[in-house]
C-alpha positions as CSV (number, residue, x, y, z in Angstrom):
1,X,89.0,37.9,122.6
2,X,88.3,38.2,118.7
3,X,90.1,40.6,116.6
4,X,88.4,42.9,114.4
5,X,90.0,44.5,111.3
6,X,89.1,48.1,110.8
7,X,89.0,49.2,106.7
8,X,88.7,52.5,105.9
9,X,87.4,53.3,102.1
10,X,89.2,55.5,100.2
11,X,87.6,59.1,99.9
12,X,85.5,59.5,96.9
13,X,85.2,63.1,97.4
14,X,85.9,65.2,94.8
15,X,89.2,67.1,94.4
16,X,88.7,70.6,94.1
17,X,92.0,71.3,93.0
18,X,91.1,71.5,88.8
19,X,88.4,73.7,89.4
20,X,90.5,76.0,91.7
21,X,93.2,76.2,89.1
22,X,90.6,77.0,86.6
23,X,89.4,79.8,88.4
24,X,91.9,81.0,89.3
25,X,93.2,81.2,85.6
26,X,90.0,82.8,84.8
27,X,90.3,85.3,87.2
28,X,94.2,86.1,86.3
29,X,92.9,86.2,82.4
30,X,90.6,88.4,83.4
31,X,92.6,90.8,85.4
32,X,95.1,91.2,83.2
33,X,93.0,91.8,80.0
34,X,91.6,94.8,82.0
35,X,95.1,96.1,82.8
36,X,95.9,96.3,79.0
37,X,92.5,97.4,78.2
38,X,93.6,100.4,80.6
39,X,96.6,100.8,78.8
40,X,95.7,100.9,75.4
41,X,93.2,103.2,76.1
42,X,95.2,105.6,77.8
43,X,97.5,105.2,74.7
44,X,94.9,106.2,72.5
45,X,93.7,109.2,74.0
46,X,97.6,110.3,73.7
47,X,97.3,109.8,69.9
48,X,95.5,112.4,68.7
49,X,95.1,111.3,64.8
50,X,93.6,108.8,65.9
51,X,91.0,110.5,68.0
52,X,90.3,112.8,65.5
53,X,89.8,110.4,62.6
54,X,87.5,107.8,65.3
55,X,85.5,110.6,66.2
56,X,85.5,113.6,63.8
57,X,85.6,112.2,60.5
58,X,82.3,110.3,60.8
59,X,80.7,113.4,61.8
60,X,81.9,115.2,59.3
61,X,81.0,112.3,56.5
62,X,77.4,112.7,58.5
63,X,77.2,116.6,57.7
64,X,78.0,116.4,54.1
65,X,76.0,113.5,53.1
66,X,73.0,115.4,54.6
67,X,73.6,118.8,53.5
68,X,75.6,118.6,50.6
69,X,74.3,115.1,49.0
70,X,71.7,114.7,50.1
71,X,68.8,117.2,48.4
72,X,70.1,115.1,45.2
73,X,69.7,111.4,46.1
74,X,66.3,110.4,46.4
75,X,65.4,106.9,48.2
76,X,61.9,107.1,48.6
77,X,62.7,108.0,52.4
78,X,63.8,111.1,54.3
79,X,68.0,110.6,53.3
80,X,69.2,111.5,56.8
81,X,67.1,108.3,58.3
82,X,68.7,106.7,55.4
83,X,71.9,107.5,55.9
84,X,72.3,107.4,59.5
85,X,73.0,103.4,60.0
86,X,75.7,103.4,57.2
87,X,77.4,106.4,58.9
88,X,77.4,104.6,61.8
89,X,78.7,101.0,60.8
90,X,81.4,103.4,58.9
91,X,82.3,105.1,62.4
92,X,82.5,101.6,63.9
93,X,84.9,100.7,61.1
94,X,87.2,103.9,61.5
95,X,87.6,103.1,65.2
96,X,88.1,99.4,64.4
97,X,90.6,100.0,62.1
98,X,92.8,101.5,64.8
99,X,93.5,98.1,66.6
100,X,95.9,97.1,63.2
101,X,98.4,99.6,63.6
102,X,97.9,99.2,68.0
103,X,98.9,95.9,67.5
104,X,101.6,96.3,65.1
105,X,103.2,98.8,67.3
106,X,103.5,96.5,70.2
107,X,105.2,93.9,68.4
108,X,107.5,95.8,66.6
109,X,108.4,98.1,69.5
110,X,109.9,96.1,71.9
111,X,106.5,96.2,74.2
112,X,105.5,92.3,73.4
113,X,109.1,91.2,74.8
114,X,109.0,93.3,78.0
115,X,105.3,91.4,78.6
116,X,106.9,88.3,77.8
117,X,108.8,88.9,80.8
118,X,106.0,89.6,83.3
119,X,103.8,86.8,84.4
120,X,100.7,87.6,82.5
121,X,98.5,86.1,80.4
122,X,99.6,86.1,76.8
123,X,96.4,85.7,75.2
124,X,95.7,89.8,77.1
125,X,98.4,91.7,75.0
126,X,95.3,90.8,72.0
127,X,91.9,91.3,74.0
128,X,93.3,94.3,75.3
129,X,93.8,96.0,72.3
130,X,90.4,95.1,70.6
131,X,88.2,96.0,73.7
132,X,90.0,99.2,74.1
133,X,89.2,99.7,70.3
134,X,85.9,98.8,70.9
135,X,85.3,101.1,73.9
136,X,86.8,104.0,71.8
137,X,84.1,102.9,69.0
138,X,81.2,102.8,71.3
139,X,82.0,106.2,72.3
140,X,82.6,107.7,68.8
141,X,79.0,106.1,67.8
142,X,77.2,107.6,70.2
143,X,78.8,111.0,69.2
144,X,77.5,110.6,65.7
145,X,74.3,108.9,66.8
146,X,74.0,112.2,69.2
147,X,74.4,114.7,66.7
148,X,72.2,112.8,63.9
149,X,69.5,112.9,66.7
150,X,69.9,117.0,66.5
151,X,70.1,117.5,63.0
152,X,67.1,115.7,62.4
153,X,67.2,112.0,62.7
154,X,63.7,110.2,63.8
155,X,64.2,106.5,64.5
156,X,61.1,104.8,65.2
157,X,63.0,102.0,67.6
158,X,61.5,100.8,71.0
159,X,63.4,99.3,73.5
160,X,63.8,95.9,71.9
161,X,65.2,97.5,68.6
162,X,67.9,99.7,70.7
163,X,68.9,96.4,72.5
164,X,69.3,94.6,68.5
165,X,70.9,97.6,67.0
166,X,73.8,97.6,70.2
167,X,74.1,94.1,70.1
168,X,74.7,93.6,66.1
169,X,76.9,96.6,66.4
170,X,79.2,95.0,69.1
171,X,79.1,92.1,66.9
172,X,80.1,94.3,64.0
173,X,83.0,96.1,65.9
174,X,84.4,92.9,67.7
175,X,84.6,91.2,64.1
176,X,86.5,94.1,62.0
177,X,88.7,94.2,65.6
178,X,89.5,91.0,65.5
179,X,90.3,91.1,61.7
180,X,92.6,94.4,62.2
181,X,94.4,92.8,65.0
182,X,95.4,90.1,62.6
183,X,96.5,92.5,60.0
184,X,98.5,93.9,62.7
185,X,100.4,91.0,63.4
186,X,101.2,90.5,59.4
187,X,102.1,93.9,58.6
188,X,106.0,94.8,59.6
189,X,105.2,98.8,60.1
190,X,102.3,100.8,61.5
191,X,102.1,102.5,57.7
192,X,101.7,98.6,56.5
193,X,98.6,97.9,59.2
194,X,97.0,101.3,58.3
195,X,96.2,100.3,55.2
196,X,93.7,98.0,56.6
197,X,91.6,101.2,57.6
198,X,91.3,101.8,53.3
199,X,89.5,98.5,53.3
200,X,87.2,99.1,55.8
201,X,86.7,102.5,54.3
202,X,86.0,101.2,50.9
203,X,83.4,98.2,51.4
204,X,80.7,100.8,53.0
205,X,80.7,103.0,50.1
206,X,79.9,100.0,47.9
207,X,77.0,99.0,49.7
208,X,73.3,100.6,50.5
209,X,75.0,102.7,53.4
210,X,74.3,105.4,51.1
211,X,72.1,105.2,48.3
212,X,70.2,102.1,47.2
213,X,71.7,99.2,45.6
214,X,68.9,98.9,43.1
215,X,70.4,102.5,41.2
216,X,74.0,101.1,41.0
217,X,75.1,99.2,37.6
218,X,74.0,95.5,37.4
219,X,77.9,94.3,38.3
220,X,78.4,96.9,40.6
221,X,74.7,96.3,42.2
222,X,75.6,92.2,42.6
223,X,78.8,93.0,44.6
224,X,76.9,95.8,46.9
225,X,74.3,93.0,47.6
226,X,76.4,89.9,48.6
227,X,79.5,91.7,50.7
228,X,79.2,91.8,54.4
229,X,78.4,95.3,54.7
230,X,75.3,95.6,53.1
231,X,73.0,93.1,55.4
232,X,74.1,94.1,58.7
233,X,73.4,98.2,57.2
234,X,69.8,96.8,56.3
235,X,69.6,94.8,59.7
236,X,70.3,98.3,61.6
237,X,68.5,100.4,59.6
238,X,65.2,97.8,59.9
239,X,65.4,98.1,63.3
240,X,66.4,101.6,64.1
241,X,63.6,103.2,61.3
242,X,61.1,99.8,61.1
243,X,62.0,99.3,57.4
244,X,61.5,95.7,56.4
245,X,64.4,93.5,57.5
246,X,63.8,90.3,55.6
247,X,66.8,87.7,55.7
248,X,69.3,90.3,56.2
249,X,69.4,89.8,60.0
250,X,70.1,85.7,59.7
251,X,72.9,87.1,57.1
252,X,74.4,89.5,58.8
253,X,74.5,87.5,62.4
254,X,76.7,84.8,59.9
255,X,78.6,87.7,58.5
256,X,79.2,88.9,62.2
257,X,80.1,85.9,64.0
258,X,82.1,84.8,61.0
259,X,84.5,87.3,61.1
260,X,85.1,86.7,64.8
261,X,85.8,83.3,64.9
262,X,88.2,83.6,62.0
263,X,89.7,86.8,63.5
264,X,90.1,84.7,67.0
265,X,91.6,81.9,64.8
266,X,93.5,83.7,63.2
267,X,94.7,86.2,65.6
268,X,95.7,83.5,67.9
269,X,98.1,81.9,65.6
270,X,99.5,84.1,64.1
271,X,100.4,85.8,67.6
272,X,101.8,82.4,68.5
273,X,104.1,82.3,65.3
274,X,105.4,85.9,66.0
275,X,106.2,85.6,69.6
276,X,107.5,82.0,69.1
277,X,111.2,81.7,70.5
């Protein structure tokens, strides 16, 4: 009787095991940026300077360009569809300005080492500041978009304009976010990280958020046209009021995605450095 020997081939099935631990990373990445997100927010609505200078200073910048500026600066356009896109890339700035000193609070308060000591995801303590910040500018735009839209305000946008103006505005706000959080992690005091908000104050009034470049001094008018503000202004207020757009959109898209890679970059190390043993 013959003897047969029996070989079994090793499994080439594919372990699931990398793609398990992936997902499972994803998912805990995920949960805990929404905790913080939670967090941050409910911390903001607690601070009420902050609420006030989000949400009621553009409207009030809104008011007095139109009523008090505006019957003196001609642009060859009703001023208050003019206007409106530069007050709102300004309100997105005020808001966004907020994540600096958030973030500089939580490292210099003690906060970052009691998260150290829970298992979550470092990389959350960051995302949940800037989408909180975010969320808080969405809201404060659509106040100021709201109450231009009653005092007179007649965009001409269909649906596909509304979809470009939110998305180059989420672009917008995630890029100065990301920025402020890095300022946040330089700065040693919340006074120190505030300061960022003067920056982001100061580049929209040097720009065509408010009156046309072409009337500003030739030095003046070269600065206004080539800084980061002014494209993604034109961008919005092309698509919001049908004015032509030109290259602006390709510019500001650069400007946009620019700042959030370096922010991201940025951001990332320098939160590494700090928290480093």
């Amino acid at each position: 009787m013959s003897s047969q020997t029996v070989t079994t081939a090793p499994s080439t099935a594919p372990s699931s095991a990398p793609n398990t631990e992936l997902t499972s990373r994803l998912f805990w990445a995920l949960s805990d940026s929404l905790t913080l997100v939670g967090r941050s927010t409910r911390k903001g609505l607690r601070s009420l300077d902050a609420l006030l200078t989000a949400v009621l200073l553009p409207v009030m910048l809104l008011l007095m360009f139109v009523y008090v500026f505006g019957g003196a600066i001609h642009t060859g356009t009703s001023y208050i569809d003019y206007v409106v896109p530069g007050i709102i890339l300004l309100c997105a700035g005020f808001g966004s300005a907020s994540v600096s000193s958030s973030v500089c609070e939580d490292m210099t308060s003690g906060a970052i080492d009691r998260f150290r000591s829970m298992p979550i995801v470092s990389s959350a303590v960051l995302t949940g500041n800037v989408i909180a910040g975010m969320i808080r500018n969405v809201i404060s735009t659509l106040l100021v978009l709201a109450v231009a839209l009653v005092i007179g305000f007649h965009p001409t946008a269909g649906i596909l304009g509304w979809l470009g103006v939110l998305g180059m505005l989420l672009l917008f706000m995630a890029a100065i976010s990301w920025l402020a959080a890095c300022f946040g992690l330089i700065a040693r005091t919340a006074e120190a990280a505030n300061a960022f908000t003067f920056i982001v104050m100061f580049l929209p009034y040097v720009s065509s958020a408010f009156i046309p470049t072409r009337t500003m001094p030739r030095g003046l008018r070269a600065f206004a046209t080539h800084q980061p503000v002014t494209p993604i202004i034109e961008t919005v207020r092309g698509l919001l009021t049908g004015t032509p757009i030109g290259g602006d959109a390709v510019t500001a898209l650069a400007w946009c995605i620019g700042g959030i890679v370096l922010g991201c970059a940025g951001a990332t190390l320098l939160f590494r450095r700090r928290t480093a043993p």
